[in-house]
N, C-alpha and C positions, 0 to 999 in steps of 0.2 A: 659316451660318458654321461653322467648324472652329474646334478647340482645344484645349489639355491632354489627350493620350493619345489623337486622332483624335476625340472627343467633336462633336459637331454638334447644331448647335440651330435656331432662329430665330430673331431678334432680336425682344424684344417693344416693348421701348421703349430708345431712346438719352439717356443722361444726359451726365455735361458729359465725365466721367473713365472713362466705363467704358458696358455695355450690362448690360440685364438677357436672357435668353436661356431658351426653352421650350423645354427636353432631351427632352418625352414625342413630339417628331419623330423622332424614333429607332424604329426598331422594335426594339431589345432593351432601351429604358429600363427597364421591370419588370425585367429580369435582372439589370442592373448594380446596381439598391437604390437611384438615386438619387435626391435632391431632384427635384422638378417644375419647378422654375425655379432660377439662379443668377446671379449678378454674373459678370461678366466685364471687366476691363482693355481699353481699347482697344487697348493694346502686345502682348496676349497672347489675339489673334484671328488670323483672317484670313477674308475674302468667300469664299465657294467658288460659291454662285449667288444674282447681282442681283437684285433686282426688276426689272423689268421697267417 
Protein backbone atom coordinates (compact mmCIF):
# COMPACT_ATOMS: atom_id res chain seq x y z
CA UNK A 1 0.00 0.00 0.00
CA UNK A 2 0.99 3.66 -0.59
CA UNK A 3 0.54 6.91 1.30
CA UNK A 4 1.40 10.27 2.67
CA UNK A 5 4.53 11.57 0.67
CA UNK A 6 4.88 8.08 -1.67
CA UNK A 7 5.46 6.17 1.81
CA UNK A 8 4.72 2.39 1.28
CA UNK A 9 4.31 -0.29 3.61
CA UNK A 10 2.46 -3.64 4.17
CA UNK A 11 -0.54 -3.90 5.87
CA UNK A 12 -0.24 -5.76 9.09
CA UNK A 13 -3.58 -5.99 10.37
CA UNK A 14 -6.95 -4.26 9.30
CA UNK A 15 -9.12 -2.49 12.09
CA UNK A 16 -12.57 -1.27 11.59
CA UNK A 17 -11.44 2.76 10.82
CA UNK A 18 -8.04 2.48 9.71
CA UNK A 19 -4.93 -0.26 8.98
CA UNK A 20 -1.86 -0.54 10.90
CA UNK A 21 1.10 -0.66 8.27
CA UNK A 22 5.04 -2.16 8.49
CA UNK A 23 7.23 0.96 6.76
CA UNK A 24 10.71 -1.37 7.48
CA UNK A 25 9.45 -2.78 3.60
CA UNK A 26 10.96 0.21 2.40
CA UNK A 27 14.57 0.05 1.68
CA UNK A 28 15.46 3.63 2.79
CA UNK A 29 13.16 3.24 6.21
CA UNK A 30 16.57 3.67 8.32
CA UNK A 31 17.17 6.93 6.24
CA UNK A 32 13.86 8.47 6.64
CA UNK A 33 14.16 8.03 10.96
CA UNK A 34 10.87 6.44 10.99
CA UNK A 35 8.60 4.70 13.42
CA UNK A 36 8.58 0.71 12.62
CA UNK A 37 4.92 0.69 12.29
CA UNK A 38 2.06 3.27 11.90
CA UNK A 39 -1.88 3.88 11.85
CA UNK A 40 -3.13 4.60 8.82
CA UNK A 41 -6.97 5.83 7.72
CA UNK A 42 -8.58 3.90 5.29
CA UNK A 43 -9.50 7.43 3.30
CA UNK A 44 -5.76 8.16 3.23
CA UNK A 45 -4.28 4.77 1.51
CA UNK A 46 -4.43 3.25 -1.61
CA UNK A 47 -3.59 -0.94 -2.81
CA UNK A 48 -0.66 -0.62 -4.98
CA UNK A 49 -0.05 -4.59 -4.92
CA UNK A 50 -2.85 -7.37 -3.86
CA UNK A 51 -2.35 -10.37 -2.34
CA UNK A 52 -2.69 -12.74 -4.15
Amino acid sequence: MEFKNCLQGIVEKVNENSVIVDLTYMTNYRDLDLEQRTVVNHKNYTIINPAM
